[in-house]
C-alpha positions in Angstrom: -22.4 -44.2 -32.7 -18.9 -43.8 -32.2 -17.9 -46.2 -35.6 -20.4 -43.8 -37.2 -18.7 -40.3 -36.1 -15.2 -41.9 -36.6 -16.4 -43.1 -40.3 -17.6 -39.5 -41.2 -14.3 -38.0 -39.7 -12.3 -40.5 -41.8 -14.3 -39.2 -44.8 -14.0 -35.9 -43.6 -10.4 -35.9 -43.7 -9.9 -37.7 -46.6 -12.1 -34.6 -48.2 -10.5 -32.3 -46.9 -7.5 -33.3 -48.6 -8.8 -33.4 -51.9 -9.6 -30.0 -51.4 -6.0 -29.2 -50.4 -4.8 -31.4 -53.4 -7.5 -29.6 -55.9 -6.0 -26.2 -54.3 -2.7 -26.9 -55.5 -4.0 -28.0 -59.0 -5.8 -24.9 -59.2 -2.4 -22.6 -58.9 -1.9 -23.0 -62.4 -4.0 -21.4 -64.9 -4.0 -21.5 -68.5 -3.7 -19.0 -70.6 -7.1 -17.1 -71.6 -5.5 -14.8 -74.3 -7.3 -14.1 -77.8 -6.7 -16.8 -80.0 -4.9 -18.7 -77.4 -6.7 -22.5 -76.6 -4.6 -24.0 -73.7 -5.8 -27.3 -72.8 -4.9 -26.1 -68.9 -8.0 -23.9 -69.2 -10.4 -27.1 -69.1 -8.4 -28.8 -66.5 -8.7 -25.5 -64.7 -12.3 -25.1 -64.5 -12.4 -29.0 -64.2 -10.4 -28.6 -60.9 -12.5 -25.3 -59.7 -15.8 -27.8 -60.2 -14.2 -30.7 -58.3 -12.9 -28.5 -55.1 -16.4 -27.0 -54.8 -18.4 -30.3 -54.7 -15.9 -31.2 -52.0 -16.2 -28.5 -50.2 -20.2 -28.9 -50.4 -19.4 -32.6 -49.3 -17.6 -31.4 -46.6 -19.9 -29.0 -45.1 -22.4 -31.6 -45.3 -20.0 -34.3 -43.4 -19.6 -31.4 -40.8 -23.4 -30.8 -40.5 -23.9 -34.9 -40.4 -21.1 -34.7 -37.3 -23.1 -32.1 -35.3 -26.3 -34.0 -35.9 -24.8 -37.2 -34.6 -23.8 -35.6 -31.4 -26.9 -33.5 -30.7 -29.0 -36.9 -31.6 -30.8 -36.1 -34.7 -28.4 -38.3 -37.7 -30.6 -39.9 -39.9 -33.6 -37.3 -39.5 -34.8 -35.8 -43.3 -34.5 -32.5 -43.1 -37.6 -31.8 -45.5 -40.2 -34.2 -44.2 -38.8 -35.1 -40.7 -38.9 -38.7 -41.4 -36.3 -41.4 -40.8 -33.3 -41.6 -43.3 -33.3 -45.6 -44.9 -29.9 -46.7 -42.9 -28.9 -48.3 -46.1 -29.1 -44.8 -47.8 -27.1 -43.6 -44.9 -24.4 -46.5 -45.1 -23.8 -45.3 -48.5 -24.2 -41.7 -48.3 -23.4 -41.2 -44.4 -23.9 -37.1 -45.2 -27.1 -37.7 -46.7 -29.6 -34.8 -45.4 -32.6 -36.3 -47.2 -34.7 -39.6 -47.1 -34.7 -40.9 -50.7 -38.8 -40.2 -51.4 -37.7 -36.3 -50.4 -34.0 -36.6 -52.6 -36.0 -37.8 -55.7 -38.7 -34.7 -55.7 -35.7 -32.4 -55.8 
């Protein structure tokens, strides 16, 4: 268990500092004028996409930490069942077991 909470603080981290590096990305903003196309605008809204699927990964990293501790990592949270541990070795945030991923 304790490989398992130091893997998902490792990827928590390393999230984390996407977030901080998207942040800074996200500073400068093209210009939105009429008739204006800055290319910055894409990257922009690229950047704005890209910080808020880390930040959902990290909430779920920090959701899959709590579980660990209060004994319920690898639990579904839709059908209650047991998590495949190869689905968790690849997703370790994973809230769903795969049968309850793919009907979403």
């Amino acid at each position: 268990m304790v490989d398992l909470r130091e893997r998902l603080q490792q990827e928590l981290n390393e999230t984390l500092a996407e977030i901080e590096r998207l942040e800074e990305r996200l500073e400068r903003k093209g210009d939105y004028g009429l008739g204006n196309g800055d290319h910055a605008i894409y990257e922009w809204e690229m950047c704005l996409a890209l910080k808020q699927r880390a930040e959902n990964k990290a909430r779920s990293l920090e959701v899959a930490m709590r579980k660990t501790e209060e004994g319920d990592y690898g639990t579904c949270e839709v059908c209650g069942g047991q998590i495949d541990p190869a689905r968790l070795a690849i997703l370790p945030h994973t809230k769903r077991c795969i049968t309850c991923a793919q009907k979403r």
